[in-house]
C-alpha positions as CSV (number, residue, x, y, z in Angstrom):
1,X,0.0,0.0,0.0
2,X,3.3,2.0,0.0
3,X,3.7,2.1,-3.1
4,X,0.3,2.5,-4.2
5,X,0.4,5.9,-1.8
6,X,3.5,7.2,-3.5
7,X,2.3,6.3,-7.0
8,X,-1.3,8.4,-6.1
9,X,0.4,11.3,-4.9
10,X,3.3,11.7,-7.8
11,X,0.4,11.5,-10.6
12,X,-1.6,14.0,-8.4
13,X,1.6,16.1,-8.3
14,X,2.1,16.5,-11.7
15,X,-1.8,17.8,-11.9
16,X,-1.0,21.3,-10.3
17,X,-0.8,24.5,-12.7
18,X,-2.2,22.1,-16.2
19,X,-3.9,24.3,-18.3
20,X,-5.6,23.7,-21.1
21,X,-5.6,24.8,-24.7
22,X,-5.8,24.3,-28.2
23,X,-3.1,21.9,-30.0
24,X,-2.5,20.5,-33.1
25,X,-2.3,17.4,-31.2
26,X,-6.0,17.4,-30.0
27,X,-6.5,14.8,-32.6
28,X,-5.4,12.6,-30.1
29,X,-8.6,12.9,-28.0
30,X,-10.4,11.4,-30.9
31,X,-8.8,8.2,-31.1
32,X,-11.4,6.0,-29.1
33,X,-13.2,2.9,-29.7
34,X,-16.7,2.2,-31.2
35,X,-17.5,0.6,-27.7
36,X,-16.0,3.6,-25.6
37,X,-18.0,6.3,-27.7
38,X,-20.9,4.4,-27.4
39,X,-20.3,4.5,-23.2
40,X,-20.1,8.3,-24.1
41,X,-16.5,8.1,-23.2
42,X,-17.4,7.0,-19.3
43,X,-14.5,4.2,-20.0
44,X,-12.2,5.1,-17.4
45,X,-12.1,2.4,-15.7
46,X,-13.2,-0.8,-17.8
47,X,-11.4,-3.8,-17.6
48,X,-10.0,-6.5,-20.3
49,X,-10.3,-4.1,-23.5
50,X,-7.1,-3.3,-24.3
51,X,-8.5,0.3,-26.4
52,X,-8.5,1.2,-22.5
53,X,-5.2,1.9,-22.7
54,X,-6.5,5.6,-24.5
55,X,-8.0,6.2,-21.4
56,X,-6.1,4.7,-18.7
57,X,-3.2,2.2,-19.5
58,X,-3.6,1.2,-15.2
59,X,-6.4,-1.3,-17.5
60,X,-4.3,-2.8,-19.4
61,X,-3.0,-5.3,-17.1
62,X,-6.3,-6.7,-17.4
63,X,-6.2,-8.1,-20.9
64,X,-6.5,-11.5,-20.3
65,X,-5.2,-12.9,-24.1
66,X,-3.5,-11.4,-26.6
67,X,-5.1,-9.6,-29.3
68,X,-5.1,-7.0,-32.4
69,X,-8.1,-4.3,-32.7
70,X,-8.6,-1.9,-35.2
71,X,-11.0,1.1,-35.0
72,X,-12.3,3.0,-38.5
73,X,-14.5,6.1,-37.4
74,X,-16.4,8.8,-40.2
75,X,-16.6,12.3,-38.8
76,X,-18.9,15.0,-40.1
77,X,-17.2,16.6,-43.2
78,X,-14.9,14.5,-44.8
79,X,-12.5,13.8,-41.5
80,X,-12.1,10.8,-41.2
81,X,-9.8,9.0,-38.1
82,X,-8.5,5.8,-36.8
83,X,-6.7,3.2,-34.5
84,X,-4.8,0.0,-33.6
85,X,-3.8,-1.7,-30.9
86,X,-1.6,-4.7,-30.4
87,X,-1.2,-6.2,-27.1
88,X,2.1,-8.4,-27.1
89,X,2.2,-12.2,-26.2
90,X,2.5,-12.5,-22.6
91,X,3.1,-15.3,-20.1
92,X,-0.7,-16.1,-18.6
93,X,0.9,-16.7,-15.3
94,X,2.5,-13.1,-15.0
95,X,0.5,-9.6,-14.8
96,X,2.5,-7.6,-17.0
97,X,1.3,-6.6,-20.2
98,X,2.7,-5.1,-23.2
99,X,1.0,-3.0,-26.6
100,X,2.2,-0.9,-29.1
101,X,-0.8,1.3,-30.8
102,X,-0.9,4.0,-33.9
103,X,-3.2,6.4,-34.3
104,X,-4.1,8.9,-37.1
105,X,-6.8,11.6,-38.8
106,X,-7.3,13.0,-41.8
107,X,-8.8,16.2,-42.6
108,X,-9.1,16.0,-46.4
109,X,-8.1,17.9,-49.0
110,X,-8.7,22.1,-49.4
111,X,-8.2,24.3,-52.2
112,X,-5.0,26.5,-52.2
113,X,-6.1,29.9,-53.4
114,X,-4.7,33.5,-54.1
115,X,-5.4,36.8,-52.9
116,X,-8.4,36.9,-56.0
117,X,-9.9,33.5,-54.9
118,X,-8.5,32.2,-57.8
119,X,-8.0,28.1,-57.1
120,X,-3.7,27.0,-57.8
121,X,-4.0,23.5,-56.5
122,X,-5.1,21.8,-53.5
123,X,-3.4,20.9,-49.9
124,X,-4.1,18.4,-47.2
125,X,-3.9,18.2,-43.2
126,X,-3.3,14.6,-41.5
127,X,-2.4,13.9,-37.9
128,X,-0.1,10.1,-36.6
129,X,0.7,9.0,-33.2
130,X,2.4,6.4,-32.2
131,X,2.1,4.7,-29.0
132,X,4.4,2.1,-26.9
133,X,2.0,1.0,-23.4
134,X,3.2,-0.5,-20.2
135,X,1.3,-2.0,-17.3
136,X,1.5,-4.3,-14.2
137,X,0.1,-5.3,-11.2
138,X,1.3,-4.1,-7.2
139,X,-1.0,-6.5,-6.2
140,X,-4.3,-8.2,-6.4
141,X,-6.7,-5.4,-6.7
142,X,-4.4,-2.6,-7.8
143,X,-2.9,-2.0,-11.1
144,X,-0.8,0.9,-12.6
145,X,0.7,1.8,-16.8
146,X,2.2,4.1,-18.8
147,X,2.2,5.2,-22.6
148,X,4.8,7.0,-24.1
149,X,3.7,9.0,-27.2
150,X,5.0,10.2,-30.9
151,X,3.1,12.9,-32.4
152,X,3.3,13.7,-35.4
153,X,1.2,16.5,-37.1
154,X,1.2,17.7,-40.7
155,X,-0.6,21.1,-42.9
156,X,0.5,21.9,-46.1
157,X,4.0,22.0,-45.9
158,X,4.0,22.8,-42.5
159,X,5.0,20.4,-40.0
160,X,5.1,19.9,-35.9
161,X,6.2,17.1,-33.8
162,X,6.2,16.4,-29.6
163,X,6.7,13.8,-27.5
164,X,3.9,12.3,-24.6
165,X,3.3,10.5,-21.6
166,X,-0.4,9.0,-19.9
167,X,-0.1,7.5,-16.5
168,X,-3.1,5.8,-15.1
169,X,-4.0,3.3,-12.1
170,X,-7.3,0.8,-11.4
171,X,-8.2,0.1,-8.2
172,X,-10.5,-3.8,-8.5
173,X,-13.4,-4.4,-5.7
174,X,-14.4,-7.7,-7.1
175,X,-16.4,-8.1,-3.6
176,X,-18.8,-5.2,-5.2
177,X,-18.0,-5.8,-8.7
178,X,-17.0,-2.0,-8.5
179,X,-13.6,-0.2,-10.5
180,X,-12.0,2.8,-10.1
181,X,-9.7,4.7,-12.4
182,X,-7.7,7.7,-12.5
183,X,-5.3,8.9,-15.2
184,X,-3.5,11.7,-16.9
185,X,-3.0,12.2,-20.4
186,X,-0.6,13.9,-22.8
187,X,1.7,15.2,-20.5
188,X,4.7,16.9,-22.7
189,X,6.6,18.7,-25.0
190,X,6.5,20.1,-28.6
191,X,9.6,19.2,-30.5
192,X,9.1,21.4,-33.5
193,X,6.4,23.7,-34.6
194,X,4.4,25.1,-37.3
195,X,5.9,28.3,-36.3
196,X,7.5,30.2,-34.2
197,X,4.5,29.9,-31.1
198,X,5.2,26.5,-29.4
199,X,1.5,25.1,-28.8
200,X,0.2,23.2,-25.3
201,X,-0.7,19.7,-25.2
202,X,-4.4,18.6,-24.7
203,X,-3.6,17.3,-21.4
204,X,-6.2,15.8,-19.2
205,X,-7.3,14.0,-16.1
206,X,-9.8,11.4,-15.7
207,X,-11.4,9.6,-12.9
208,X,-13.7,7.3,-13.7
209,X,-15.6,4.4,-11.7
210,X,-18.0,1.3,-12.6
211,X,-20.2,-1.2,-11.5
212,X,-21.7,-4.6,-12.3
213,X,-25.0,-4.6,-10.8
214,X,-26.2,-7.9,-8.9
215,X,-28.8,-9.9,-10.1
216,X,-29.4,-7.5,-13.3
217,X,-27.1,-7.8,-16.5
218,X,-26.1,-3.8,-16.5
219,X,-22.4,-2.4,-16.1
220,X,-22.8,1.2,-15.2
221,X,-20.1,3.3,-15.6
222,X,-19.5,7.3,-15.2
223,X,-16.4,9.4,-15.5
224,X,-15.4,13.1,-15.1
225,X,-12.8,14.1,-17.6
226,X,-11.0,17.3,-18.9
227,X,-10.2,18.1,-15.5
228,X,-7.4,20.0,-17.1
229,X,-9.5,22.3,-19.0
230,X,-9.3,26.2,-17.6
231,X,-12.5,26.9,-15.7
232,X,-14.3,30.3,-13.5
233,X,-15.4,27.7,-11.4
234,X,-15.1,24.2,-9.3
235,X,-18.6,22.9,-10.4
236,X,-17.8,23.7,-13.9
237,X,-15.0,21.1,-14.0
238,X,-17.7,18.7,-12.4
239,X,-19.8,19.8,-15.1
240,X,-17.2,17.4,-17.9
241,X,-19.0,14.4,-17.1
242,X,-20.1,10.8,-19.0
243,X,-22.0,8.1,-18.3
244,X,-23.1,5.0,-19.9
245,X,-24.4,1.8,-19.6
246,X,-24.2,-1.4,-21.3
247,X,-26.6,-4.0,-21.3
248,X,-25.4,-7.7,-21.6
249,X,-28.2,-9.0,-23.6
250,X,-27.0,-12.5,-24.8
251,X,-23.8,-14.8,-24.5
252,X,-22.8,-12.9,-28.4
253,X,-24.9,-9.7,-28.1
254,X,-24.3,-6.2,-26.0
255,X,-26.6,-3.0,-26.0
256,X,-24.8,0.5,-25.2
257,X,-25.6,3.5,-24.1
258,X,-24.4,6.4,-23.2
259,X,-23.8,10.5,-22.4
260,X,-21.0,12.6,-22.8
261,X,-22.3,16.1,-21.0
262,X,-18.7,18.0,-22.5
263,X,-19.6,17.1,-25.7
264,X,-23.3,18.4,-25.4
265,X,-21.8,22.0,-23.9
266,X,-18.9,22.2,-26.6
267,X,-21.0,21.2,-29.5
268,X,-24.4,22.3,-29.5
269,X,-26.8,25.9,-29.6
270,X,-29.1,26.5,-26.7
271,X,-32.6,25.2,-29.0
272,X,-30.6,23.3,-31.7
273,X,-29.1,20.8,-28.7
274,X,-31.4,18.1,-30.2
275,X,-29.2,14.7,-28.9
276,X,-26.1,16.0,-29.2
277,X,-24.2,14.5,-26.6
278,X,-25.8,11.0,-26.2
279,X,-24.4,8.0,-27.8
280,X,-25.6,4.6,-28.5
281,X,-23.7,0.9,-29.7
282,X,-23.7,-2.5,-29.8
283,X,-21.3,-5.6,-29.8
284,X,-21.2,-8.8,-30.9
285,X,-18.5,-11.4,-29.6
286,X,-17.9,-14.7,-30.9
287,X,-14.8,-16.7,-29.9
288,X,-12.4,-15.5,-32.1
289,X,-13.3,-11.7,-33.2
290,X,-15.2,-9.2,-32.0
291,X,-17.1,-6.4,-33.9
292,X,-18.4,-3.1,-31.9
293,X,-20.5,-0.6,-33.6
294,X,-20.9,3.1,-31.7
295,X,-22.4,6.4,-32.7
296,X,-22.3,9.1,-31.1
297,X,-24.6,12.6,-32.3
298,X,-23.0,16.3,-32.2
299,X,-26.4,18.0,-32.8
300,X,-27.3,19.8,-35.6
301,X,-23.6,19.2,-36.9
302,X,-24.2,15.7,-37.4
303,X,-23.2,12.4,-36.1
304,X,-19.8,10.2,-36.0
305,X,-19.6,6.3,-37.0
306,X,-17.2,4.1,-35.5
307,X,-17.0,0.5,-36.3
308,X,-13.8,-1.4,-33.9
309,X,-13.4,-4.9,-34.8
310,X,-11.1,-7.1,-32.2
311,X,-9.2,-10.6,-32.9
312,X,-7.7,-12.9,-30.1
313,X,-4.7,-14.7,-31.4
C-alpha cells in the first residue's frame, strides 16, 4: 500500500498549474473505440479491453489474451480517423502486459487559393501518433501503466512534432464488482512547430468508476474528464462528465448507451441541442473476433460512426 500511496500522490503532483488549450495534437482525443463512444466516453475504468489503454493504461494489465483491434471512425465533413492496438504475447501466469498502438486523422483535401480567390491546386492536413504502453500489477486489486507517445502532425507543408506521456492506475473491488480509475493524459513537450509559437498539449485528467449490478445484466459506468481544462469555477470542471451503460443482452450480443455532457456544452446551440451528446452501440463477440458498432450525435452538426473490430490470437 506503500507504493500505491506514492504512486497516487506523484500522478496528483504533476496535476497542479495544467492548463488547457488548443493543440494541433488534439487529434489525439479522438482516437477512441466504437465501444467507448458508445459509453459516451465513461470508460475510465473498464477492464479487459485493451483500447482502454487511451484512457487509462492502469487497464491494461487486465487483458486476459493477446489480441489485435482496429477502430475505423467517419466524422462530419470528410475527417475521417482511426486506430490499432496490439497487445504483445505474454506469459498467462505473469501480470504484465505489453502493446504498441498507432493512431491517425485526416482532414481532407482544401483548395489552395490566391489573394483573387482564384484556385492554384489543393493541400491536405493529416495527424499520426504512435504509442508504446506499459502495465502491471502491485498487487491483487491494484494495477498501474504508462504510454509514451509520438506525435506527429502535418498542414501543407508545414510540419510539428512532440513527444507524450499518460499514466493511469485501477483500483479492482471484485467483492462489489466495482472499478475505479484515474489517469493523466498527454503530459509533454512540442519538439518542433508550425511556427515560431510553441502550442500546449491537450492534457487531461480522468477519474472514472463502474459497477456490475447484482442480479441484473447492467455495467454502469460514469467518468469526469477534462479536469485540465481552464475553468471560472469548481462545479464547472464537475460539469465534464459521462455516463453509460451497457446491457449484456445475450452470450454474443451487448446494448450500449451512453452520455458525454462535455460534448453536449462544446458542441451544441441553446434550441438546436437536439441529442447531441448522447451516444448509442452495440457488440457482438464470438470466440475468435469481436465487432463493436458506436455512434455518437453532435447535434445539428451531425453524427460520428465508428465501427472497432477485435481478434484474439
Amino acid at each position: 500500500m506503500k507504493k500505491a500511496l506514492f504512486i497516487v500522490l506523484l500522478l496528483a503532483s504533476i496535476t497542479v498549474n495544467v492548463i488547457k488549450a488548443q493543440s494541433p495534437f488534439d487529434f489525439v482525443q479522438l482516437s477512441i473505440s466504437a465501444r467507448s463512444a458508445a459509453l459516451g466516453g465513461a470508460f475510465t475504468s473498464i477492464i479487459n479491453d485493451q483500447t482502454t489503454v487511451f484512457f487509462n493504461p492502469g487497464a491494461l494489465s487486465t487483458v486476459e489474451k493477446s489480441s489485435v483491434s482496429a477502430t475505423f471512425m467517419r466524422h462530419v465533413l470528410d475527417i475521417s480517423s482511426g486506430q490499432a492496438v496490439y497487445t504483445l504475447p505474454f506469459d498467462k501466469q505473469s501480470s504484465e502486459r505489453f502493446a504498441i498502438s498507432a493512431m491517425y486523422t485526416t482532414y481532407g483535401s482544401f483548395d489552395r487559393t490566391d489573394e483573387f480567390g482564384t484556385i492554384l491546386g489543393t493541400f491536405s492536413a493529416n495527424n499520426v501518433a504512435l504509442m508504446g504502453s506499459y502495465s502491471n500489477e502491485l498487487d491483487s486489486t491494484l494495477s498501474y501503466g504508462c504510454n509514451a507517445k509520438l506525435l506527429y502532425a502535418t498542414l501543407d507543408d508545414l510540419s510539428s512534432s512532440a513527444i507524450a506521456l499518460d499514466a493511469g492506475l485501477l483500483y479492482r473491488i471484485p467483492a462489489t464488482r466495482t472499478n475505479v480509475g484515474f489517469s493523466i493524459l498527454n503530459i509533454g513537450t512540442q519538439l518542433s512547430t508550425f511556427t515560431d509559437i510553441t502550442d500546449e498539449l491537450p492534457v487531461d485528467i480522468r477519474l472514472g468508476i463502474n459497477h456490475r449490478l447484482r442480479g441484473l445484466p447492467l455495467l454502469l459506468n460514469f467518468s469526469l474528464h477534462h479536469l485540465a481544462d481552464d475553468a471560472d469555477a469548481f462545479f464547472d470542471r464537475i460539469g465534464n462528465f459521462s455516463i453509460g451503460g451497457e446491457f449484456i443482452l445475450s452470450k454474443v450480443l451487448d446494448m450500449r448507451l451512453g452520455y458525454d455532457n462535455y460534448v453536449r456544452d462544446a458542441t451544441s446551440i441553446q434550441g438546436q441541442r437536439r441529442f447531441s451528446g448522447f451516444s448509442a452501440g452495440v457488440g457482438v463477440r464470438t470466440e475468435y473476433v469481436n465487432i463493436d458498432y458506436g455512434v455518437s450525435a453532435l447535434g445539428t452538426a451531425g453524427s460520428i460512426h465508428r465501427l472497432t473490430l477485435h481478434a484474439s490470437l
